[in-house]
VEXDREN-2710 file (C-alpha; in Angstrom, 1 decimal):
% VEXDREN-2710
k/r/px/py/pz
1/UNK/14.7/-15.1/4.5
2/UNK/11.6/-15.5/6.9
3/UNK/10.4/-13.3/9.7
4/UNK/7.6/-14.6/12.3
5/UNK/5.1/-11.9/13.1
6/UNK/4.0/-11.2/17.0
7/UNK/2.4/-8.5/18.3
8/UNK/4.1/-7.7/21.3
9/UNK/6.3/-4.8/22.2
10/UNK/10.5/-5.0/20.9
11/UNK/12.5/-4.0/23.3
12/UNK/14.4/-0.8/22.1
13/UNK/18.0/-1.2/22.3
14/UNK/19.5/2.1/20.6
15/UNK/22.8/2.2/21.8
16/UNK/24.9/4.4/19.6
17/UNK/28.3/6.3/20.3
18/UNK/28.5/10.1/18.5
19/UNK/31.5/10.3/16.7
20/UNK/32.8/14.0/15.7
21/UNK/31.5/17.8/15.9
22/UNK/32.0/19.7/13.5
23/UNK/29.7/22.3/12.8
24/UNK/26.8/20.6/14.4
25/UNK/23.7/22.6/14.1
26/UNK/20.7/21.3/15.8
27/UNK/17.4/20.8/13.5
28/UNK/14.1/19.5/14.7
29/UNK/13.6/16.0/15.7
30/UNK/12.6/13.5/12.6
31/UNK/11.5/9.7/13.4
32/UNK/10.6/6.8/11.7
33/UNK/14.1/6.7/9.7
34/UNK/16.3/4.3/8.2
35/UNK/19.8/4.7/9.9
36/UNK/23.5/3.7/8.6
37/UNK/26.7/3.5/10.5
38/UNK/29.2/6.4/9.0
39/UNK/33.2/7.5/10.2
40/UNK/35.0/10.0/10.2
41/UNK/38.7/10.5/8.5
42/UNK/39.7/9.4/12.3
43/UNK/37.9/6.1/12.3
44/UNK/35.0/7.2/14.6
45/UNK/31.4/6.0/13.9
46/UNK/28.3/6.8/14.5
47/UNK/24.6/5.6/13.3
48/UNK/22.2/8.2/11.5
49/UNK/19.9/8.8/8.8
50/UNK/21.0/11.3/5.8
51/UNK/18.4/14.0/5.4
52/UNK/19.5/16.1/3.1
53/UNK/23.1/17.1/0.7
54/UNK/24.3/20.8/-0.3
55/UNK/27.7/21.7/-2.3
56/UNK/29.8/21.2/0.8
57/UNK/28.0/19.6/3.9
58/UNK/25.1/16.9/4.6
59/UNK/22.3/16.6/7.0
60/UNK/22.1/13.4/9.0
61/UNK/19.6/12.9/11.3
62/UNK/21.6/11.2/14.5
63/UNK/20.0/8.1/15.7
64/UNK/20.3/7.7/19.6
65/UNK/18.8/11.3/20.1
66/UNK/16.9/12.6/16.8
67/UNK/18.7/15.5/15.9
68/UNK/19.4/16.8/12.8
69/UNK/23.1/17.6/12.3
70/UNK/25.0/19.7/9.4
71/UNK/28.4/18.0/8.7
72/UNK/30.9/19.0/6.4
73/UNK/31.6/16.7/3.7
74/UNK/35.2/16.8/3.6
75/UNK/34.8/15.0/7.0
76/UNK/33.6/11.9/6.1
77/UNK/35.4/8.6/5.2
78/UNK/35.6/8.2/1.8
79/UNK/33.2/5.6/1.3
80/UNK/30.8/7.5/2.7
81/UNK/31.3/10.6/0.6
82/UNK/30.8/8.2/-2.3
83/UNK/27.7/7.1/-0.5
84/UNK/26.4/11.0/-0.5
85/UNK/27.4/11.2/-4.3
86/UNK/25.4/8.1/-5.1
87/UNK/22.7/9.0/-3.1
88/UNK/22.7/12.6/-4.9
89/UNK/22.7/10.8/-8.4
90/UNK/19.3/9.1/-7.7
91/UNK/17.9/12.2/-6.7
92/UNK/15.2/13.4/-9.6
93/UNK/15.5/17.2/-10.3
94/UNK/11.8/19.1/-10.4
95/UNK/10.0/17.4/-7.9
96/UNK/8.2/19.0/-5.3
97/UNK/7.7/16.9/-2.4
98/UNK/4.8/18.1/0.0
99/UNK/6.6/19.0/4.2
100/UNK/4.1/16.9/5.9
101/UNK/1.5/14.3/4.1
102/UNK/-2.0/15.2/4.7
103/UNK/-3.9/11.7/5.4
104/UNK/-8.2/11.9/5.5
105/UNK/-9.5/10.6/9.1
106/UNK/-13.1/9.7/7.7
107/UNK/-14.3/9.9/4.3
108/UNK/-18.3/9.2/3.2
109/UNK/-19.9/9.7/-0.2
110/UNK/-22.0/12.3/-0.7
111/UNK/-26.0/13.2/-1.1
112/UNK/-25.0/13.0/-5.1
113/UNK/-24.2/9.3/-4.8
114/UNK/-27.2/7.7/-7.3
115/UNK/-27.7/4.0/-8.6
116/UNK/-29.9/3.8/-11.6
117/UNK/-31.7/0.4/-13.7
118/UNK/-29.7/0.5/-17.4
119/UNK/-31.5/-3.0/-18.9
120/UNK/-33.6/-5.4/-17.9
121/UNK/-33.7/-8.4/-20.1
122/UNK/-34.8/-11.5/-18.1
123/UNK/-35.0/-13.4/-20.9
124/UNK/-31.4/-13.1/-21.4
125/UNK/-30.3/-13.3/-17.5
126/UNK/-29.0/-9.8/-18.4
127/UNK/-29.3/-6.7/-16.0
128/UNK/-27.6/-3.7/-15.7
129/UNK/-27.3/-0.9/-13.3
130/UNK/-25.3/2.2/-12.7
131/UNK/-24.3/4.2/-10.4
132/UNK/-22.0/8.0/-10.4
133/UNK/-19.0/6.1/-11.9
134/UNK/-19.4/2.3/-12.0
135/UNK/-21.4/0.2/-14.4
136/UNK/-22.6/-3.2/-12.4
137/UNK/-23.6/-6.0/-15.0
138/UNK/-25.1/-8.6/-13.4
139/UNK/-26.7/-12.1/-14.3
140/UNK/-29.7/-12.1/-11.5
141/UNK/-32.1/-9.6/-11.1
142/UNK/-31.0/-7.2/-7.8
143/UNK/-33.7/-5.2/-6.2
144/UNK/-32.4/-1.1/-6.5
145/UNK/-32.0/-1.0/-2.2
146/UNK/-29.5/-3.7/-2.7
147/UNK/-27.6/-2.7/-5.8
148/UNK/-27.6/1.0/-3.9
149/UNK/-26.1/-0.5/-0.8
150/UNK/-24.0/-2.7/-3.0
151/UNK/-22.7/-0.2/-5.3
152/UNK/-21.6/2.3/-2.1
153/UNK/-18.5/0.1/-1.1
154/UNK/-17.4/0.9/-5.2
155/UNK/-17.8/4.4/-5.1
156/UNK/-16.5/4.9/-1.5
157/UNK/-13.5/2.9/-2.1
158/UNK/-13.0/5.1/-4.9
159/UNK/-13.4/8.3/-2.9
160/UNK/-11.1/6.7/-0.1
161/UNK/-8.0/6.0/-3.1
162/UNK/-8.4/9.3/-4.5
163/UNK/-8.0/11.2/-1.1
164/UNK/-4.8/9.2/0.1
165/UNK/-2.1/11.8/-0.3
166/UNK/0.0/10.2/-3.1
167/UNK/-1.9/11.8/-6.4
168/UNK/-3.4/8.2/-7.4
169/UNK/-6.0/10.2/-9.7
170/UNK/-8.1/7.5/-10.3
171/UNK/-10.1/7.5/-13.4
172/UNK/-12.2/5.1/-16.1
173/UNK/-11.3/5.2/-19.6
174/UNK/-12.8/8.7/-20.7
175/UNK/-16.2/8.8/-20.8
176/UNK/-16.9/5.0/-19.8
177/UNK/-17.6/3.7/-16.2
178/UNK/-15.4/1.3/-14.4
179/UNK/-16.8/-2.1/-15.2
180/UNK/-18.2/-4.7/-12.6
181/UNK/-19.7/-8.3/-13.5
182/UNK/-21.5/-9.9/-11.2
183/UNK/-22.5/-13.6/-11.2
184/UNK/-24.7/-15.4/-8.7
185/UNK/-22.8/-18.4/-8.0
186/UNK/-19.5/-19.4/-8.3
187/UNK/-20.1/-22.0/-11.3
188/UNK/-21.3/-19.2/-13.4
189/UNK/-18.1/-16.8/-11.8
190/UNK/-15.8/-20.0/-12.5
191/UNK/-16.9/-20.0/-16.5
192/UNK/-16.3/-16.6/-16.8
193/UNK/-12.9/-16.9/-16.1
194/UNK/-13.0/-16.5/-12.1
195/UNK/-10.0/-17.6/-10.5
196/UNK/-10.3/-21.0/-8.3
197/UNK/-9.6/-19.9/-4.8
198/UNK/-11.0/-16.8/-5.8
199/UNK/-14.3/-15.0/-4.8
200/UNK/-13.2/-11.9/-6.6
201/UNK/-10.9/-11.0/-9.2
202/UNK/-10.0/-7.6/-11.3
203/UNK/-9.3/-8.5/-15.2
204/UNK/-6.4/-6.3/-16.0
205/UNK/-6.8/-6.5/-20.1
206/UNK/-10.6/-5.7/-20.0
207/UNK/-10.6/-3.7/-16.8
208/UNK/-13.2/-5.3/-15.6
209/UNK/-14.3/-6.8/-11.9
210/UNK/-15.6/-10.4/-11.5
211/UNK/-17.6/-10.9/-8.6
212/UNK/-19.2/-14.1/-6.8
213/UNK/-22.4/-12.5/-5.0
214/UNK/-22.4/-15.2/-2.5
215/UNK/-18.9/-14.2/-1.6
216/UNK/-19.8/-10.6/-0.7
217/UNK/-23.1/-12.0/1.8
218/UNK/-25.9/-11.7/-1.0
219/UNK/-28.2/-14.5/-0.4
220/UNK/-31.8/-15.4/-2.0
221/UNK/-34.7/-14.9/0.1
222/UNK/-38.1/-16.0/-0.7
223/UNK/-38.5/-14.5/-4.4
224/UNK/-35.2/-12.1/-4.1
225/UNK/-31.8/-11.5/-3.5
226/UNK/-30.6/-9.9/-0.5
227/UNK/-27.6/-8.6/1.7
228/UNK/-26.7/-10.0/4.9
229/UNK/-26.0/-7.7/7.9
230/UNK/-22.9/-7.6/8.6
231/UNK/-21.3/-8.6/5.3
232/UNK/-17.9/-8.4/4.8
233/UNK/-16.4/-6.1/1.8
234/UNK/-13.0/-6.8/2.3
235/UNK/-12.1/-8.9/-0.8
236/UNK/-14.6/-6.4/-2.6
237/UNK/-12.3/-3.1/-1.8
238/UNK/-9.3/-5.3/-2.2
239/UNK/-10.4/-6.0/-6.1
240/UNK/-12.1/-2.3/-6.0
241/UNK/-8.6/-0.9/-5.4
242/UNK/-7.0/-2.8/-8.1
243/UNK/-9.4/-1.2/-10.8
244/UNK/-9.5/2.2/-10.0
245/UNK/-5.9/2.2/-9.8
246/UNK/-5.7/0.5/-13.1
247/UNK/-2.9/3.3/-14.7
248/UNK/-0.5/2.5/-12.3
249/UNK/-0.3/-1.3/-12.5
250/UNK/2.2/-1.2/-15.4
251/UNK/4.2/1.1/-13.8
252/UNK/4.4/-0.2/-10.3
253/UNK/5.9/-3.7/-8.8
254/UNK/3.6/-6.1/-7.6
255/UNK/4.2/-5.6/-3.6
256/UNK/3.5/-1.8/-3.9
257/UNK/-0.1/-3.0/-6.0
258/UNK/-0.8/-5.8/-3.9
259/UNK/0.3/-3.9/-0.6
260/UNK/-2.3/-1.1/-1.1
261/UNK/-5.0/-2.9/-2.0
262/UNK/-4.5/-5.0/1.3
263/UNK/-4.1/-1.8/2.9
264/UNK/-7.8/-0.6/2.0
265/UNK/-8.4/-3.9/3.8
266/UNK/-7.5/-2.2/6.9
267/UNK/-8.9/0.6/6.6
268/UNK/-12.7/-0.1/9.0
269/UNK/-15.5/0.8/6.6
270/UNK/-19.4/0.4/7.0
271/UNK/-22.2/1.9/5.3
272/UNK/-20.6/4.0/2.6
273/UNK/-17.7/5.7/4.7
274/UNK/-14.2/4.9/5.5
275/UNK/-12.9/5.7/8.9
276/UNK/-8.7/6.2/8.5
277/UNK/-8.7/7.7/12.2
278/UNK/-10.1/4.4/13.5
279/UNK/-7.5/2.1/11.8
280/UNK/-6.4/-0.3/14.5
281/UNK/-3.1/-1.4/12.7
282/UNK/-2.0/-4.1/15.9
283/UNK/-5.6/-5.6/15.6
284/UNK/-5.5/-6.0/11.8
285/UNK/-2.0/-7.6/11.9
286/UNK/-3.1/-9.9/14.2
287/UNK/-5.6/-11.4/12.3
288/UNK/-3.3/-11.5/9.2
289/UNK/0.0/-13.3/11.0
290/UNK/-1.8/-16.3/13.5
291/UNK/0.2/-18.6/10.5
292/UNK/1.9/-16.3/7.9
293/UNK/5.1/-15.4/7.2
294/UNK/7.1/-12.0/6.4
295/UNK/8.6/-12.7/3.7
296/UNK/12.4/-10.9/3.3
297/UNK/11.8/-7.3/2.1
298/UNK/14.4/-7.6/-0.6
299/UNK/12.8/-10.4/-1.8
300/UNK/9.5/-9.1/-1.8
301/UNK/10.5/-6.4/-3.6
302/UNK/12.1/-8.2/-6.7
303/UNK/9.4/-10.2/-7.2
304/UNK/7.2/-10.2/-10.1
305/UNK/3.7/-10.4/-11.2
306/UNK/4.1/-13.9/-13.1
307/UNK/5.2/-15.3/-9.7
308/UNK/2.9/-13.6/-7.4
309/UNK/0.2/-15.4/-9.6
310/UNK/1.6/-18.5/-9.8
311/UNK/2.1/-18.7/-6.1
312/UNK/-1.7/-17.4/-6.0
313/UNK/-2.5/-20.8/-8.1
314/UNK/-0.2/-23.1/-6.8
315/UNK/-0.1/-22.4/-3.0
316/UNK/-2.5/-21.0/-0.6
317/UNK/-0.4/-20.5/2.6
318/UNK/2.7/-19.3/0.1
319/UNK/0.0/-16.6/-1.1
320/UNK/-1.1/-15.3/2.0
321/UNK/2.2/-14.9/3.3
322/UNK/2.6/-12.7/-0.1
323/UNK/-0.3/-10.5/0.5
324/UNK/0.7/-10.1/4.6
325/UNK/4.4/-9.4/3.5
326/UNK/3.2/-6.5/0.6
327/UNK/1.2/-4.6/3.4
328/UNK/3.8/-4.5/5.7
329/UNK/5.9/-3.2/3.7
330/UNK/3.4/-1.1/2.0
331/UNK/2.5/0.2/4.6
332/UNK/5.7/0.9/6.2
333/UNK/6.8/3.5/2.9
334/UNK/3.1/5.1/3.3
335/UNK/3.6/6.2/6.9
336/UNK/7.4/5.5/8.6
337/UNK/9.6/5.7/5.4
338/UNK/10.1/10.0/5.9
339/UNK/6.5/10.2/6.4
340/UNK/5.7/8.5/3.2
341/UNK/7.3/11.8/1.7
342/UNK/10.3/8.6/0.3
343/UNK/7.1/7.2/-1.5
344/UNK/5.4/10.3/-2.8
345/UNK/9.2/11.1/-4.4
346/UNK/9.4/7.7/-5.6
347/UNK/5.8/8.1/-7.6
348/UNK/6.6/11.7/-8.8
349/UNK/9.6/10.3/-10.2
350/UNK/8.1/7.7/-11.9
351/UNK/5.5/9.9/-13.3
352/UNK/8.4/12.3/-14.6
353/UNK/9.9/9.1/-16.6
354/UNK/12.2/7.0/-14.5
355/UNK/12.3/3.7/-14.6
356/UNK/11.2/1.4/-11.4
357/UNK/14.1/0.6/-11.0
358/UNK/16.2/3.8/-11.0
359/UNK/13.0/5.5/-9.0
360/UNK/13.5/2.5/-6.7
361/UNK/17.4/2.8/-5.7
362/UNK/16.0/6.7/-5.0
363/UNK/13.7/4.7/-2.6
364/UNK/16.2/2.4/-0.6
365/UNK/18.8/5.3/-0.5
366/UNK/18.5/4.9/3.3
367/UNK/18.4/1.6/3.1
368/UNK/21.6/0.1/2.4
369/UNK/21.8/-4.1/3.0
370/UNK/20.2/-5.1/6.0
371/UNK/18.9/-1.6/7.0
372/UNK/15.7/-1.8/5.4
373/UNK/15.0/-5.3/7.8
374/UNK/16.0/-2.8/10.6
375/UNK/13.9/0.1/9.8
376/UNK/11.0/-2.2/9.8
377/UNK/11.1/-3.5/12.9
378/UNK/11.9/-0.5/14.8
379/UNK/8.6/1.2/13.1
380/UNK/6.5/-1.8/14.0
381/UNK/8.2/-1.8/17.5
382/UNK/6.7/1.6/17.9
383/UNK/3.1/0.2/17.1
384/UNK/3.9/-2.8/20.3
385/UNK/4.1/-5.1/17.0
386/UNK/7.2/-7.6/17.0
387/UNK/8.6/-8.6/13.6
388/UNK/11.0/-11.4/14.5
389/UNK/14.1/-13.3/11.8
390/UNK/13.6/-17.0/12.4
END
């Protein structure tokens, strides 16, 4: 299935009829939920989010109004007491899962940020700098202002992924820097095993970055190399991401990867500092969708890293509606999804040993069928964005 994007407001249409009361207690009001229709033993329905399960009642958040009721269990249909049981079964014991995620509004690196001349060996077309916790080899000779302006975007994207409030911990291989080539042209970037299409690429087996220079505004002038004002870093933090995120590649599906690295995309960055408090998300969608398509969530979900790739090499506008698709639904479990609290459980419980898979059906609980299509364009609705089924 493909969805259109437009950013426009959705009408809200939320009609729902409440079913039963029994021991209704009224909780605080929760948004941003997936909802499900359940009945009673008499055949009445209502829509609603479950919250939470003890021994002999459930919390469902009721969808019309936003409050959190207690129900007893012995209430419920019998499909969806099996739904609670299932739901209970995916739950992973020992995880502690934070009331409210705490998300930075501006980060900027610090007075200890440093870049430093390694090697200069013109003969060989072989220089190498450093700076706190990257290692830039490059085959043209950079002046230090350029490599120190350069080499900010690296450790600021760093500083950005480590702050987001899902425990990335990103680190390089102990005591080793996160590796960056750089290459000034694209023949020389090409040789090296730079994709076509590309201007920047992260090499999962040798951890290393690729970079085009000309594909990041650095341009020779006179007798040196310089960077243009206002060059773009987007592709840079998108393959910056990537690397210092390295240990969860294996673990993760290729939506999730792709999704947050397209995510630091949107986050507005200049000179060293990322502002999250001045993330316009309508105005970034809107320069992502003029001809892309959403791509079905379930879809995007199952697919995997051998065809995101071959759609990458195969398939331009069939790529791009890839990368669009993964943010949106990124970034749909990293702020509406329970606050990205379903996320942060889903991470903890890969971390504790679960499979994707099982740590993913912990994910959709709310989500049953169609729900998940739902709950994503009620939470873009919210932002006057319009997802739309064609």
């Amino acid at each position: 299935m493909l969805f259109s994007v437009r950013t426009r407001i959705l009408p809200r249409t939320f009609g729902c009829s409440l079913l039963w009361l029994c021991l209704l207690l009224g909780y605080q009001t929760i948004r941003g939920e997936a909802y499900r229709e359940w009945t009673d033993r008499d055949g009445r329905t209502f829509t609603g989010s479950l919250k939470g399960v003890a021994e002999a009642s459930v919390e469902i958040v009721r969808k019309n109004d936003g409050q959190t009721f207690t129900v007893l269990r012995e209430v419920l249909s019998d499909a969806d007491q099996q739904f609670v049981s299932d739901w209970e079964a995916d739950q992973v014991p020992g995880i502690e899962v934070p009331e409210r995620l705490e998300w930075p509004r501006h980060l900027r690196i610090g007075p200890e940020y440093r870049v430093e001349v390694v090697e200069r060996d013109r003969a060989a077309n072989r220089y190498v700098y450093r700076s706190n916790h990257f290692e830039f080899i490059s085959d043209i000779e950079l002046a230090r202002a350029v490599v120190r302006n350069f080499g900010q975007v690296f450790e600021a994207t760093l500083l950005a992924v480590e702050r987001m409030p899902f425990r990335w911990n990103p680190q390089p291989m102990e005591g080793t820097y996160f590796k960056v080539r750089l290459f000034g042209d694209f023949d020389a970037y090409h040789r090296a095993g730079g994709m076509v299409n590309s201007a920047g690429q992260y090499v999962y087996d040798s951890r290393e970055i690729l970079v085009a220079l000309p594909s990041v505004g650095l341009r020779k002038m006179s007798s040196e190399y310089v960077l243009e004002p206002g060059a773009s870093f987007g592709v840079l933090i998108h393959e910056i991401t990537h690397q210092v995120h390295h240990r969860w590649i294996s673990q993760l599906p290729v939506w999730l990867v792709e999704g947050l690295a397209v995510y630091m995309e949107s986050i507005p960055y200049a000179d060293g500092e990322f502002r999250f408090d001045r993330r316009d998300l309508r105005e970034f969608i809107a320069s992502r969708s003029q001809t892309k398509q959403l791509v079905d969530p379930a879809e995007m979900m199952d697919l995997s890293f051998q065809s995101w790739s071959q759609t990458l090499q195969t398939s331009v506008e069939a790529a791009r509606d890839n990368y669009f698709s993964a943010f949106v639904l990124s970034n749909f479990f990293f702020h509406d999804a329970d606050g990205g609290r379903a996320l942060y459980r889903y991470l903890r419980a890969i971390e504790l040993g679960s499979s994707e898979a099982d740590a993913r059906r912990s994910l959709l609980a709310d989500y049953p069928d169609e729900a998940l299509v739902d709950a994503l364009v009620e939470a873009y609705a919210r932002q006057k964005i319009r997802l739309k089924a064609k």
